[in-house]
N, C-alpha and C positions, 0 to 999 in steps of 0.2 A: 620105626615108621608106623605110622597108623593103618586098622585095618584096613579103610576105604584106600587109602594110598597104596598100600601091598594089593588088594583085587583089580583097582586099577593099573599099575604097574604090570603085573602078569596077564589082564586084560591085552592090553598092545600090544606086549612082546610074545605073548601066543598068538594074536591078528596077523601080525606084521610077520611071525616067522611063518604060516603059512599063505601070507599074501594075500589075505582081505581086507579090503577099506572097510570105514568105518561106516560106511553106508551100504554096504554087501552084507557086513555083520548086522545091521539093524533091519534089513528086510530081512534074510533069512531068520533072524530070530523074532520078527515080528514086535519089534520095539522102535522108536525112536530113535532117528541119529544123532540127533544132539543129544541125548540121552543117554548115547554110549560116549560122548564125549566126553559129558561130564563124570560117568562113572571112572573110564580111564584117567582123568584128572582129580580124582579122588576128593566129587565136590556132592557125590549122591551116596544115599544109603537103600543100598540094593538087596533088593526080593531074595528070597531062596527061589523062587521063579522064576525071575529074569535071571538068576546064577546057572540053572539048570539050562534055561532056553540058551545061553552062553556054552556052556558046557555042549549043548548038541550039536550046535553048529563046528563049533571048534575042535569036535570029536576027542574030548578030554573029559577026565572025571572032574567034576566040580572040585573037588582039593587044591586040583592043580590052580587052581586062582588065588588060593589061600598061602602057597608057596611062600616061604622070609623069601627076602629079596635081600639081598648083599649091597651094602652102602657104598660100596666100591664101585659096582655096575654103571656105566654111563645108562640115561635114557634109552630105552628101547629106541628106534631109526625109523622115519618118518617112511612111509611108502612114495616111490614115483608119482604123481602126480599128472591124471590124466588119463585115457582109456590106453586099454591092452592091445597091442597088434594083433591083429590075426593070425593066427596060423597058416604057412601055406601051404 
């Protein structure tokens, strides 16, 4: 797999396992949403700065985006679609 496809790949599937859209992740890390779109679809070639601003929010060492990915793995799982309930 290529690199952009492996940082995008681990991209989603660290969003998605702790439950941020992809426009949660682009405000807090002060980027574009489409932007993270296309990095998770492994169509952008990403900063060491946008990797870090990724890294912070994600509360992960930047490596972990660099992780091989297993060609075995289905796609990381789309998130719910839609706003969060409230707590009550």
């Amino acid at each position: 797999m290529d690199l952009r496809k492996t940082i995008g790949w681990n991209l989603r599937r660290l969003r998605v396992a702790r439950g941020l859209s992809q426009e949660r992740l682009a405000l807090e890390s002060e980027i574009d949403r489409s932007y993270v779109g296309r990095v998770e679809r492994g169509k952008e070639n990403v900063t060491v700065a946008t990797l870090e601003a990724f890294a912070k929010v994600l509360s992960i060492n930047v490596s972990e985006l660099f992780a091989e990915v297993d060609h075995e793995d289905n796609r990381p799982p789309s998130l719910r679609s839609g706003r969060k309930r409230r707590a009550s």
